[in-house]
N, CA, C and O atoms as a GROMACS GRO file, in nm:
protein
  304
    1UNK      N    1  18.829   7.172   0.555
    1UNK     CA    2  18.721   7.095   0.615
    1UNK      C    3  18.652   7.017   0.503
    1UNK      O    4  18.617   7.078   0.402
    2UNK      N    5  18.634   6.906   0.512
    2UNK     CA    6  18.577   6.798   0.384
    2UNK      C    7  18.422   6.732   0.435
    2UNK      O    8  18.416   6.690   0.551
    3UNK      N    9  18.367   6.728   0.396
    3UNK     CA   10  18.203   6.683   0.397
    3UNK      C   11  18.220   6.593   0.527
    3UNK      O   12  18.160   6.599   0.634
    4UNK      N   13  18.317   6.508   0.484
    4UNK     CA   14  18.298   6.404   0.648
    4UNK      C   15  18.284   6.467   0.783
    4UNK      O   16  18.208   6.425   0.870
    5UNK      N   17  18.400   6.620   0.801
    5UNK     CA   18  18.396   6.669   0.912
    5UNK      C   19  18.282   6.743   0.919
    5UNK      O   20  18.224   6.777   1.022
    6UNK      N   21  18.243   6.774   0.780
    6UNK     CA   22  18.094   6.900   0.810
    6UNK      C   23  17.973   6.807   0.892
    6UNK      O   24  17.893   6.839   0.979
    7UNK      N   25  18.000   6.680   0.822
    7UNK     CA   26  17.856   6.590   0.871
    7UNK      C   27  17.870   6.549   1.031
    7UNK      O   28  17.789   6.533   1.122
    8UNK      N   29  18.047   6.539   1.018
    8UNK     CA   30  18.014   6.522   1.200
    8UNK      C   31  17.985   6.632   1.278
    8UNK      O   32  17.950   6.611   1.394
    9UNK      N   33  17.993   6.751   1.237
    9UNK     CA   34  17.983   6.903   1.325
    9UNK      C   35  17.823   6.839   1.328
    9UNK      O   36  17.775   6.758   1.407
   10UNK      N   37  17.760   6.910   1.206
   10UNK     CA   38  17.580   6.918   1.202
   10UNK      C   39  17.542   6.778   1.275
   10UNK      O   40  17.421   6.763   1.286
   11UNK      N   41  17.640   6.646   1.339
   11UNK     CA   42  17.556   6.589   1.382
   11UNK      C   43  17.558   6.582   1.521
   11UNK      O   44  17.476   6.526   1.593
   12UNK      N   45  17.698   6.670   1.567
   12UNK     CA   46  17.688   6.695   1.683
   12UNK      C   47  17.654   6.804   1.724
   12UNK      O   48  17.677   6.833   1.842
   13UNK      N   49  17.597   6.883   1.647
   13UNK     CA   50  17.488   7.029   1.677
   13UNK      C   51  17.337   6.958   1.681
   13UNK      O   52  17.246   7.001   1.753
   14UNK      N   53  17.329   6.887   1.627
   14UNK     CA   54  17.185   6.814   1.577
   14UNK      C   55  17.145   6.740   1.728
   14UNK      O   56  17.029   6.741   1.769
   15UNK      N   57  17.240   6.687   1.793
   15UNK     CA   58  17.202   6.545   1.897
   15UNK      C   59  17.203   6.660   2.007
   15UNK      O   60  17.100   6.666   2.075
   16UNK      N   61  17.342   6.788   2.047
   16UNK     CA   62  17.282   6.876   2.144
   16UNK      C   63  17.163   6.946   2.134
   16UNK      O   64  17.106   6.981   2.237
   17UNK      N   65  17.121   6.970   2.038
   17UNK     CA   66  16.989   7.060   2.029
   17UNK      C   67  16.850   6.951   2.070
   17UNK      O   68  16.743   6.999   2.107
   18UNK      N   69  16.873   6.804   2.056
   18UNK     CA   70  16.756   6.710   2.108
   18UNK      C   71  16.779   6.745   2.251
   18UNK      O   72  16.698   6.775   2.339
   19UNK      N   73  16.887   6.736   2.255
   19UNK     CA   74  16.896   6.756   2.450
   19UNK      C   75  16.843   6.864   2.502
   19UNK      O   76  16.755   6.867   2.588
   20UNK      N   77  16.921   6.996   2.424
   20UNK     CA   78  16.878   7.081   2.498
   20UNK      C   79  16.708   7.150   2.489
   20UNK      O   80  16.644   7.220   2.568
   21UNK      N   81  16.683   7.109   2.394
   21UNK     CA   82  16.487   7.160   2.346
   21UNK      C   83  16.426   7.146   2.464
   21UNK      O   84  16.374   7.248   2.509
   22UNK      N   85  16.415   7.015   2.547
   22UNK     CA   86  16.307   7.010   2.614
   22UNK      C   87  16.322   7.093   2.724
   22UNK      O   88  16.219   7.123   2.784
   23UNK      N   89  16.479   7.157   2.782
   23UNK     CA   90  16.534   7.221   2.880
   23UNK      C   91  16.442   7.341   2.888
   23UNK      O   92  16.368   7.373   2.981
   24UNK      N   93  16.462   7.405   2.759
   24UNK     CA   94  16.419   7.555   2.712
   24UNK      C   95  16.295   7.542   2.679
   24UNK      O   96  16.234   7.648   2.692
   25UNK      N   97  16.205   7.419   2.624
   25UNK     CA   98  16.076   7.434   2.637
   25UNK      C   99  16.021   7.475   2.763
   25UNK      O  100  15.944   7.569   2.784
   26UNK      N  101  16.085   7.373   2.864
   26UNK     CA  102  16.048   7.427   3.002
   26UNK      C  103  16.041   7.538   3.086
   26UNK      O  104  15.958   7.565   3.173
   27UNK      N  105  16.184   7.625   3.030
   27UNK     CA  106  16.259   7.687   3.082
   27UNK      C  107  16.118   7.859   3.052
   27UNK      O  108  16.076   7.951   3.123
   28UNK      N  109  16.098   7.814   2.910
   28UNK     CA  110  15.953   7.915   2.838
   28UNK      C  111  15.821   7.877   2.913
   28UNK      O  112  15.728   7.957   2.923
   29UNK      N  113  15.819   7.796   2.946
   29UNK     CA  114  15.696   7.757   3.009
   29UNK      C  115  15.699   7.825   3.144
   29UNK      O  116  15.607   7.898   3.182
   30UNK      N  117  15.790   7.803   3.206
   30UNK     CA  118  15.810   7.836   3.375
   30UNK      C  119  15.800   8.027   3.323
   30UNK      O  120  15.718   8.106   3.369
   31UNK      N  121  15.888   8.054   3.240
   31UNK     CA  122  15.836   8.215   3.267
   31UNK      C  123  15.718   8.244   3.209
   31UNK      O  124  15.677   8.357   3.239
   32UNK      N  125  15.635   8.170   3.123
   32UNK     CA  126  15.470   8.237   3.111
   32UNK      C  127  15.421   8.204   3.210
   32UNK      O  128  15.312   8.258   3.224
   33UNK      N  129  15.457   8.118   3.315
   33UNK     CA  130  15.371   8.093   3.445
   33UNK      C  131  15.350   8.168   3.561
   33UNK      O  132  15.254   8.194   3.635
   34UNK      N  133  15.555   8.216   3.549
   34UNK     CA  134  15.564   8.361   3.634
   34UNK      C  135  15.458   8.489   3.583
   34UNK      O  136  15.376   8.559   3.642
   35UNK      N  137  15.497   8.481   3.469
   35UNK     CA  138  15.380   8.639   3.415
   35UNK      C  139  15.294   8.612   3.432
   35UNK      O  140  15.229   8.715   3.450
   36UNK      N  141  15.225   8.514   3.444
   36UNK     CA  142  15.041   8.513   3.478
   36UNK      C  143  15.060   8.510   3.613
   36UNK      O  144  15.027   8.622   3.651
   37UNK      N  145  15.089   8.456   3.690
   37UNK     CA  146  15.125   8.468   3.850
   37UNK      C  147  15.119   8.629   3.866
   37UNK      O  148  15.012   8.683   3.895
   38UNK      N  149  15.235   8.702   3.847
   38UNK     CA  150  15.216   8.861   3.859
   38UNK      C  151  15.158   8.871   3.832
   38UNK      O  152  15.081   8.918   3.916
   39UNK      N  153  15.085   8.850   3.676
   39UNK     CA  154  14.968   8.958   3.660
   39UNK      C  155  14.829   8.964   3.758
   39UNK      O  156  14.752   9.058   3.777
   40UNK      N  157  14.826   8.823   3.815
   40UNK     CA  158  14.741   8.744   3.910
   40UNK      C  159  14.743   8.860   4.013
   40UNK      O  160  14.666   8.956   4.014
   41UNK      N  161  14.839   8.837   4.095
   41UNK     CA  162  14.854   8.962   4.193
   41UNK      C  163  14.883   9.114   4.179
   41UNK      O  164  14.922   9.170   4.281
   42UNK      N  165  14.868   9.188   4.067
   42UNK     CA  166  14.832   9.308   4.048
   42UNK      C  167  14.678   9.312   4.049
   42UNK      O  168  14.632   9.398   4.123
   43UNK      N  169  14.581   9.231   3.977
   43UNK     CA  170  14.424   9.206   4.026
   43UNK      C  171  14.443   9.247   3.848
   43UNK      O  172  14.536   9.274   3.772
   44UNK      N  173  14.277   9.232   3.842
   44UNK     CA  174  14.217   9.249   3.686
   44UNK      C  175  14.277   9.401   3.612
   44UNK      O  176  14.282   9.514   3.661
   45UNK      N  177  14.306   9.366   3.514
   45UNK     CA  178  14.330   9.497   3.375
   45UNK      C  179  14.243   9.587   3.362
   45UNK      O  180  14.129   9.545   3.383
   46UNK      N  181  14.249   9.687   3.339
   46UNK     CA  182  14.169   9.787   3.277
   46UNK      C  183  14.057   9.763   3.222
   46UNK      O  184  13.953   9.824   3.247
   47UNK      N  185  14.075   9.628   3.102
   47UNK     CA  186  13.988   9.528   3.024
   47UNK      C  187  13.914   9.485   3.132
   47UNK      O  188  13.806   9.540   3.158
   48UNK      N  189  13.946   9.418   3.182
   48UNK     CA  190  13.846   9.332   3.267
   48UNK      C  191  13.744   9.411   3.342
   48UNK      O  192  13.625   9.383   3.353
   49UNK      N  193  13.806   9.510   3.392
   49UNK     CA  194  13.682   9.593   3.478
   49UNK      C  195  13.572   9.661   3.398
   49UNK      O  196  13.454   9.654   3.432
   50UNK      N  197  13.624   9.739   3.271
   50UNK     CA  198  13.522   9.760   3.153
   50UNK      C  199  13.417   9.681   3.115
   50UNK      O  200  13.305   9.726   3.092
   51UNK      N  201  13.465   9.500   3.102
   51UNK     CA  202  13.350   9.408   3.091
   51UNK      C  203  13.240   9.363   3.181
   51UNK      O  204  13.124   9.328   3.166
   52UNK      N  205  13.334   9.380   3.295
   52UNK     CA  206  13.248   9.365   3.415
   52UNK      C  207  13.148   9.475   3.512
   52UNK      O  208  13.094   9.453   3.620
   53UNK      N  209  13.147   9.579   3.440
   53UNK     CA  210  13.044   9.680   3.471
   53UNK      C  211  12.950   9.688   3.363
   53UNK      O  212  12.913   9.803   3.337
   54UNK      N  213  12.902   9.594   3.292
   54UNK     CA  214  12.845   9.624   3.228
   54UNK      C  215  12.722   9.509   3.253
   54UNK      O  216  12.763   9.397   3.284
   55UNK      N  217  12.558   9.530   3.240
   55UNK     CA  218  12.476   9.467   3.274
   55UNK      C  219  12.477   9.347   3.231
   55UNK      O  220  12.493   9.356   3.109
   56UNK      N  221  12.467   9.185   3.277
   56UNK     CA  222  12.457   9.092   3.180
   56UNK      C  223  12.294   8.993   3.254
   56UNK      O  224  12.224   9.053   3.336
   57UNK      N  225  12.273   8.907   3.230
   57UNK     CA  226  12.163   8.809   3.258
   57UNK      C  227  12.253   8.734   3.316
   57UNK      O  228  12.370   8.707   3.287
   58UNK      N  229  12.150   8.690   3.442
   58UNK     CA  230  12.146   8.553   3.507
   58UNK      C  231  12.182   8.446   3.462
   58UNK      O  232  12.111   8.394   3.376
   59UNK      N  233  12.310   8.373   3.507
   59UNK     CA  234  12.353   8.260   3.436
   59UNK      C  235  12.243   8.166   3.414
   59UNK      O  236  12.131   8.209   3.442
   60UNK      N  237  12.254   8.021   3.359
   60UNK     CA  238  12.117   7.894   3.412
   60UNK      C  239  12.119   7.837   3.511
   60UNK      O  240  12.030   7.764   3.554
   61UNK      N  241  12.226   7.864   3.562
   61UNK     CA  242  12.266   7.797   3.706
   61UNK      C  243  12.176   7.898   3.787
   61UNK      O  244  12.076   7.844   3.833
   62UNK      N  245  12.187   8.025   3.814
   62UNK     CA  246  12.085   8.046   3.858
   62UNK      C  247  11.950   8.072   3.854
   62UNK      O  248  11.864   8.087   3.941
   63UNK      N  249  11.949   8.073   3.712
   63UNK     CA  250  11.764   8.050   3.734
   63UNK      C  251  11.699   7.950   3.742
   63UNK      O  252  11.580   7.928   3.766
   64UNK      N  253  11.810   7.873   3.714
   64UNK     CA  254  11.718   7.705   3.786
   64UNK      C  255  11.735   7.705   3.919
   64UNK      O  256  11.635   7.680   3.986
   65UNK      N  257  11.854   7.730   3.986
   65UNK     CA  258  11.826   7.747   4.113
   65UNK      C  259  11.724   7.838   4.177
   65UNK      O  260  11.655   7.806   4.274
   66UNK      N  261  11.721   7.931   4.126
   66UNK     CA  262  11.547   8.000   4.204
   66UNK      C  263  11.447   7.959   4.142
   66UNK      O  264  11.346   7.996   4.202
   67UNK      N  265  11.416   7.880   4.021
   67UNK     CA  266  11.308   7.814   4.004
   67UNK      C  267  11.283   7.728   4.109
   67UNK      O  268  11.182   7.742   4.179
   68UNK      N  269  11.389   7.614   4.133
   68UNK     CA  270  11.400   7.508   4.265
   68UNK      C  271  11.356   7.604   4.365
   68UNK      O  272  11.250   7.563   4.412
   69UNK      N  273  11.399   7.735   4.427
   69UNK     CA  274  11.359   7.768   4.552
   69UNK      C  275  11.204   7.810   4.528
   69UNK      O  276  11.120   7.785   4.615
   70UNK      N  277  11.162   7.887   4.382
   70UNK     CA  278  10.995   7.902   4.424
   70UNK      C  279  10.925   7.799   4.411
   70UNK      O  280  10.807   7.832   4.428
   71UNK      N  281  10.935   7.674   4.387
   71UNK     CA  282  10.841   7.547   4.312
   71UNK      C  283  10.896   7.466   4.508
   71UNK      O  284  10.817   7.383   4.553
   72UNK      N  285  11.002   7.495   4.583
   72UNK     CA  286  10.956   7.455   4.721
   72UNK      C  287  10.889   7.517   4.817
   72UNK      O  288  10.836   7.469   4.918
   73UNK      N  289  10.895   7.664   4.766
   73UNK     CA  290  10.797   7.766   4.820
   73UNK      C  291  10.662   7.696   4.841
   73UNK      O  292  10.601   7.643   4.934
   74UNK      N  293  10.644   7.720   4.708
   74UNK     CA  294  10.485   7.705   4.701
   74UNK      C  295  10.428   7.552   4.700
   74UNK      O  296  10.309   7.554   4.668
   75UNK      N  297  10.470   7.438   4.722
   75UNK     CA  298  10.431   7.331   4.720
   75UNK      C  299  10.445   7.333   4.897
   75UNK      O  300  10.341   7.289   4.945
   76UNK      N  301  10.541   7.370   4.997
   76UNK     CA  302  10.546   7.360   5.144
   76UNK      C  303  10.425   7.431   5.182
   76UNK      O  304  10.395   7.443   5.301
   0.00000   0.00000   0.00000
């Protein structure tokens, strides 16, 4: 095998691998989509329920919204 044939192998490994990348990018993408999907329908982790029992404050969304409801309170 002499350099000429090596350069044509690596350049026809080189031009299938442009082709095939974007296949298998996809191909990785579609199964992290499946795993979050399942994990979707088993419901929240262990994690998640730990964070969510735990006391937090009123977003601002709602305390401006009950500011808005006592400031129409008391002006009606």
């Amino acid at each position: 095998m002499n350099a000429h044939d090596a350069l044509d192998t690596l350049a026809v490994l080189g031009v299938f691998l442009l082709m095939a990348l974007p296949s298998l990018i996809g191909h990785a993408h579609d199964r992290r989509i499946d795993r979050q999907l399942r994990e979707a329908e088993h419901g929240p982790g262990p994690q998640d329920q730990n964070s969510s029992s735990k006391e937090t404050e009123p977003s601002t969304a709602t305390w401006y919204a009950d500011g808005r409801r006592s400031k129409k309170l008391v002006s009606s």
